[in-house]
TORTIZA-424146 format. One record per residue (C-alpha): residue number from 1; residue in three letters; chain; y negated, z, x. Coordinates in steps of 0.001 Angstrom, whole numbers, plus 500000, padded with zeros to 6 digits. Each point is the difference from the previous one (the first is absolute). Example, Ala and Ser with C-alpha at 12.3 -4.5 7.8 and 13.67 -1.06 7.14 Angstrom:
(pt 1, ALA, A, (504500, 507800, 512300));
(pt 2, SER, A, (496560, 499340, 501370));
END
This chain:
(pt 1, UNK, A, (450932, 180842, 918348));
(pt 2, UNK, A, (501554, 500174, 503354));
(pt 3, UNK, A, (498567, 503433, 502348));
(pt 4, UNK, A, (498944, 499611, 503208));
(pt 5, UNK, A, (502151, 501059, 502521));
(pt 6, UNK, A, (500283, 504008, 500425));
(pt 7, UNK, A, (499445, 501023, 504060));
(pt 8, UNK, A, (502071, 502526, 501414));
(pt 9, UNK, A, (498049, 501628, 502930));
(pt 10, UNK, A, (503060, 500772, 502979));
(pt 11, UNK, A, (498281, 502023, 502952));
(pt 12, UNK, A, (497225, 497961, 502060));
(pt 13, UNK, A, (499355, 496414, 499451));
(pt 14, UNK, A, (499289, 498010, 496988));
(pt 15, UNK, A, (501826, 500778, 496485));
(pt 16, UNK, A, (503044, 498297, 499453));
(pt 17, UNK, A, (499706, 498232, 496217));
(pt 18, UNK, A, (502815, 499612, 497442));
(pt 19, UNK, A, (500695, 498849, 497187));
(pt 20, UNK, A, (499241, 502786, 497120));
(pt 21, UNK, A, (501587, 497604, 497329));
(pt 22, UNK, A, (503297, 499157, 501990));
(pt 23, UNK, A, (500093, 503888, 501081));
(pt 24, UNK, A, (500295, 501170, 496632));
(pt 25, UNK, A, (502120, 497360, 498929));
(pt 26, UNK, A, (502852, 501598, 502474));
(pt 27, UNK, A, (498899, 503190, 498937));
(pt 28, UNK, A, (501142, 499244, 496630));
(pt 29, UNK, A, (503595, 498822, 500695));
(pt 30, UNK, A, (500154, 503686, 502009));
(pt 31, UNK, A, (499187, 501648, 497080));
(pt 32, UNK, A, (502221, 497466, 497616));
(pt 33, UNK, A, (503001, 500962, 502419));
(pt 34, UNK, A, (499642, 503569, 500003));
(pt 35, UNK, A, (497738, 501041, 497725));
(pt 36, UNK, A, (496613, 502295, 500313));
(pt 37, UNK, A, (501155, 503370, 501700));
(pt 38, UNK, A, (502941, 497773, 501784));
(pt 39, UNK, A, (497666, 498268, 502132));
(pt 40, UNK, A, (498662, 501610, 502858));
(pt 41, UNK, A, (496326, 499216, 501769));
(pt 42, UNK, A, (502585, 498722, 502752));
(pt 43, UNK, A, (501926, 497460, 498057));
(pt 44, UNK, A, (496431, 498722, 498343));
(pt 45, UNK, A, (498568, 499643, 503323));
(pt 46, UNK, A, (503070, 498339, 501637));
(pt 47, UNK, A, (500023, 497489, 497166));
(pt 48, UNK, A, (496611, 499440, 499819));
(pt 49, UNK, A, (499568, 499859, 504247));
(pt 50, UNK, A, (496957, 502186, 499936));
(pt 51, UNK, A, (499290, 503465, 501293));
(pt 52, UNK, A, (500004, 503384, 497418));
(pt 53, UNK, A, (495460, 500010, 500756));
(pt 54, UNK, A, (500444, 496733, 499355));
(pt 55, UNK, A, (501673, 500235, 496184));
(pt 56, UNK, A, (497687, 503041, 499409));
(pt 57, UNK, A, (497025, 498242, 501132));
(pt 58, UNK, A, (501081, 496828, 497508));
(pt 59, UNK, A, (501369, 501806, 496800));
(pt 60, UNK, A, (498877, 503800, 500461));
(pt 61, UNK, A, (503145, 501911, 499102));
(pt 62, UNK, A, (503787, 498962, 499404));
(pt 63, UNK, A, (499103, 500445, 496357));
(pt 64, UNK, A, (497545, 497343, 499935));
(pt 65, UNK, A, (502103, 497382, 501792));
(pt 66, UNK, A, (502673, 501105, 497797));
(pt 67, UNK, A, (497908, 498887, 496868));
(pt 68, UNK, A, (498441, 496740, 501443));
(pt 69, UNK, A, (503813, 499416, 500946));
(pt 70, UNK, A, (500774, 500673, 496009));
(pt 71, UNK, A, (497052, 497856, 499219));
(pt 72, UNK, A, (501362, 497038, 502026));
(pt 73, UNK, A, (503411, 499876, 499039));
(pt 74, UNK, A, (498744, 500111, 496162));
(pt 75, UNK, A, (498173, 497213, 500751));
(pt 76, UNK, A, (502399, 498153, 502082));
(pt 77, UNK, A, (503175, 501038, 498100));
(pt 78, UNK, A, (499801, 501039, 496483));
(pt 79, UNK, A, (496599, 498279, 498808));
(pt 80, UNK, A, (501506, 496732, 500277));
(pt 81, UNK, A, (503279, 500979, 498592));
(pt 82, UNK, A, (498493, 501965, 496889));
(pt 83, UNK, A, (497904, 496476, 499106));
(pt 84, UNK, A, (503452, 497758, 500119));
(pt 85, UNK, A, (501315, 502821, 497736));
(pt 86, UNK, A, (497085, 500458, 497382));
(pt 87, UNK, A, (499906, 495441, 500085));
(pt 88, UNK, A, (503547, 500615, 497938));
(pt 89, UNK, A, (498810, 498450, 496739));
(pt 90, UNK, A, (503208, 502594, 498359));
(pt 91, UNK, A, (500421, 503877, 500980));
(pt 92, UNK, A, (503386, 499780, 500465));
(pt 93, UNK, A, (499131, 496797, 502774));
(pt 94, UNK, A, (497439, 501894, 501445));
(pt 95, UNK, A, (502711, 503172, 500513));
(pt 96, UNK, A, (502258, 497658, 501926));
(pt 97, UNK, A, (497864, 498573, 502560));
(pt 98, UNK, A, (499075, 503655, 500306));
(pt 99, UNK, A, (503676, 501196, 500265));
(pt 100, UNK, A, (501289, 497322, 501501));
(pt 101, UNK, A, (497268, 499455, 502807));
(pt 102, UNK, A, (500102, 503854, 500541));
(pt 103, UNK, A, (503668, 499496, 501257));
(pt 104, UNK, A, (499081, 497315, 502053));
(pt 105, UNK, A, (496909, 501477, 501746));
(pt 106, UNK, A, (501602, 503600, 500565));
(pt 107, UNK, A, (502945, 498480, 501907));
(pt 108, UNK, A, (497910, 497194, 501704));
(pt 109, UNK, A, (500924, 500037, 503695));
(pt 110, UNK, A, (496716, 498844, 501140));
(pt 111, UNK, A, (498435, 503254, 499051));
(pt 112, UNK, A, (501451, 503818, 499687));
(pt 113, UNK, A, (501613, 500797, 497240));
(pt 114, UNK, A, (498930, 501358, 496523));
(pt 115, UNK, A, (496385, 500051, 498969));
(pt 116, UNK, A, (497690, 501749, 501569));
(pt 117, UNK, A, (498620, 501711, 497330));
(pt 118, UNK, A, (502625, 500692, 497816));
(pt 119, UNK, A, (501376, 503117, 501815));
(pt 120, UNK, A, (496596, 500536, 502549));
(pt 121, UNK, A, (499384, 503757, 500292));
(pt 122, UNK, A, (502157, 501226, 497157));
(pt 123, UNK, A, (500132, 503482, 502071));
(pt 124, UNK, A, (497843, 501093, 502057));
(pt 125, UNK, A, (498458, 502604, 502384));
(pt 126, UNK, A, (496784, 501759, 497752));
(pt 127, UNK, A, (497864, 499115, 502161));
(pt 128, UNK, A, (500964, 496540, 499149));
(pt 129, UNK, A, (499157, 500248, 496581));
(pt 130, UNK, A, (497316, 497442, 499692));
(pt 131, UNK, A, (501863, 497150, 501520));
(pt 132, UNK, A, (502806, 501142, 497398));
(pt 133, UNK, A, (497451, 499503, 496927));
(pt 134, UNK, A, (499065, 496361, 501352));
(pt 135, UNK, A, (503224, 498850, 500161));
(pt 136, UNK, A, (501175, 501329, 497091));
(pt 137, UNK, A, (496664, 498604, 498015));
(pt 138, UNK, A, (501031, 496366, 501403));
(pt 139, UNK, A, (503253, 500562, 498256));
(pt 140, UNK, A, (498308, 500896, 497341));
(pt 141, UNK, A, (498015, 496848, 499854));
(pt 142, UNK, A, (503204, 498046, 499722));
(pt 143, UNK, A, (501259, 502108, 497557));
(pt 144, UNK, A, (496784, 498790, 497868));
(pt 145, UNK, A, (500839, 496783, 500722));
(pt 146, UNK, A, (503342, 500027, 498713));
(pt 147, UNK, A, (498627, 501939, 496533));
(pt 148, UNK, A, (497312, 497217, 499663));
(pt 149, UNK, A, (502779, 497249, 500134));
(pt 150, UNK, A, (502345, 501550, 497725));
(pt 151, UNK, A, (497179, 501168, 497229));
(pt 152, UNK, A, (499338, 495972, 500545));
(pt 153, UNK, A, (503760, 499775, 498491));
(pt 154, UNK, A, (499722, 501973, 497381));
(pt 155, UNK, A, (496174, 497923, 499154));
(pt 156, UNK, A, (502366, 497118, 499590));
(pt 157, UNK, A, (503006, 501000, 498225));
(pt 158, UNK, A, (502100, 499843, 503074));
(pt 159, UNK, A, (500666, 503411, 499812));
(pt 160, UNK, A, (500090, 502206, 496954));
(pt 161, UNK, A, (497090, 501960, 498810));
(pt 162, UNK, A, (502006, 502933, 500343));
(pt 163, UNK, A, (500371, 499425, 503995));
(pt 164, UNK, A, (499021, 503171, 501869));
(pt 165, UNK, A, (498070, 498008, 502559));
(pt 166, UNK, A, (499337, 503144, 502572));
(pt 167, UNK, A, (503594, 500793, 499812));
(pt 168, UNK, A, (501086, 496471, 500475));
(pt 169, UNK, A, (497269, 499404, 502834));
(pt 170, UNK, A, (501401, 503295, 501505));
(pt 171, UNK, A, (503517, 498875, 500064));
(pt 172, UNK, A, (499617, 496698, 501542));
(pt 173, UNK, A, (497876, 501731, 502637));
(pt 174, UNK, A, (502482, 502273, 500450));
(pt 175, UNK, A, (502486, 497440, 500532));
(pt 176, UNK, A, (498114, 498082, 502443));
(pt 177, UNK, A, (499385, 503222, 502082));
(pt 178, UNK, A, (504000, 500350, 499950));
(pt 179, UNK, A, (500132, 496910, 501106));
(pt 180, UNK, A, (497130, 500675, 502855));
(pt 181, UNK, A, (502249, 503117, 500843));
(pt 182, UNK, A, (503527, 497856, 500031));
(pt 183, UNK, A, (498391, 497630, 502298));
(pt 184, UNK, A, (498731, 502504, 502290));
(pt 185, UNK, A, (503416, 501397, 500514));
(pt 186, UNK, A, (501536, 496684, 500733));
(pt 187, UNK, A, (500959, 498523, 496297));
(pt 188, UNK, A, (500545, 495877, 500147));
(pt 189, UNK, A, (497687, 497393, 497882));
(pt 190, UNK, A, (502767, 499307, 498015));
(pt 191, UNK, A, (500337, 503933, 499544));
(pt 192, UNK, A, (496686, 500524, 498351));
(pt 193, UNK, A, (500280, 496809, 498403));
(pt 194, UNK, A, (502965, 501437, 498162));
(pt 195, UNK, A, (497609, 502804, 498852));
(pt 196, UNK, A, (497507, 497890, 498842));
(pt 197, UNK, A, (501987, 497954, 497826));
(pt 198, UNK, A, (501324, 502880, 498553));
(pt 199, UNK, A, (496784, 501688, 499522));
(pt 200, UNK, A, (498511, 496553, 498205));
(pt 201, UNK, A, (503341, 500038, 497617));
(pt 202, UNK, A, (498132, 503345, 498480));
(pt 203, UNK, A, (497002, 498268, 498843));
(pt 204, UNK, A, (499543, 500640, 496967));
(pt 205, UNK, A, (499411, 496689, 498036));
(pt 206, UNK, A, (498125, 499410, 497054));
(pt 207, UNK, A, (499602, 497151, 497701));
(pt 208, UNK, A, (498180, 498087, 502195));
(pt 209, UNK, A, (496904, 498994, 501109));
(pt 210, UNK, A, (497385, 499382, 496885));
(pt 211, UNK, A, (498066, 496631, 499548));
END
């Protein structure tokens, strides 16, 4: 459900309102671009056109916007993109839209580059600590995910009973942090596509699914 619009009191005079939805929205590609610690209360407030009271008054700390700002682009971003990959009726199709969409979405020019999540807070100040262990338990949820779809192979016969799913989840999350990383530092689509079709040729096929 929509929220009212937030009001941001500015001396004498009535409260100026904004939008708390479309604020945080902005607030999220600042953090996407440059990650938690790289984005100052400046840049947030210059993107978001409000004043520092303002953001404090609407989200409490940096910390907090920080996680609504994870929250949103979970929803926005990966939620969708994790449901076209888990649709796959095959592991193996479900790995390339995953792959393959990763390398489009990390170099799409319409947004900044790399996922947000992927390499969010890796390092950090101590005192930043908490916003390190949210993070990295959204990457952990993915990395669920991805152990849930490939245990689904190895249900089937697609993969062999012998498949060490966590070790197999791990790698293809690894690989689609690489490509996060590549991205980031200016790889090309066709770059990480490479990767990812050399990261599906190591699937490790089994006889097939059963049925």
């Amino acid at each position: 459900m929509k929220r009212a619009p937030t009001q941001e009191r500015r001396g004498r005079g009535r409260p100026r309102e904004f939008d708390r939805e479309e604020a945080l929205a902005r607030a999220l590609e600042v953090f996407w671009a440059h990650g938690y610690e790289g984005a100052s209360i400046a840049d947030l407030t210059g993107a978001m056109g409000i004043t520092t009271p303002a953001l404090y008054g609407a989200f409490t700390s940096k910390a907090e916007l920080y996680r609504e700002a994870a929250e949103l682009y979970q929803a926005r971003q990966s939620e969708a993109f994790w449901k076209a990959v888990e649709h796959e009726p095959t592991v193996r199709g479900a790995l390339t839209v995953l792959l393959e969409g990763a390398a489009r979405a990390f170099t799409d020019p319409r947004v900044p580059r790399g996922c947000m999540l992927s390499t969010a807070v890796l390092t950090c100040a101590e005192e930043n600590q908490p916003i390190a262990r949210f993070t990295a338990s959204m990457r952990q949820g993915a990395l669920e995910r991805l152990q849930t779809l490939l245990g689904r192979g190895v249900e089937t016969g697609e993969l062999p009973a012998t498949t060490d799913v966590v070790g197999l989840a791990r790698f293809y999350g690894a690989i689609t942090q690489g490509m996060s990383v590549q991205a980031s530092d200016g790889a090309s689509e066709e770059d990480l596509m490479r990767i990812a079709a050399f990261a599906l040729s190591r699937f490790p096929g089994g006889d097939g699914p059963r049925g």
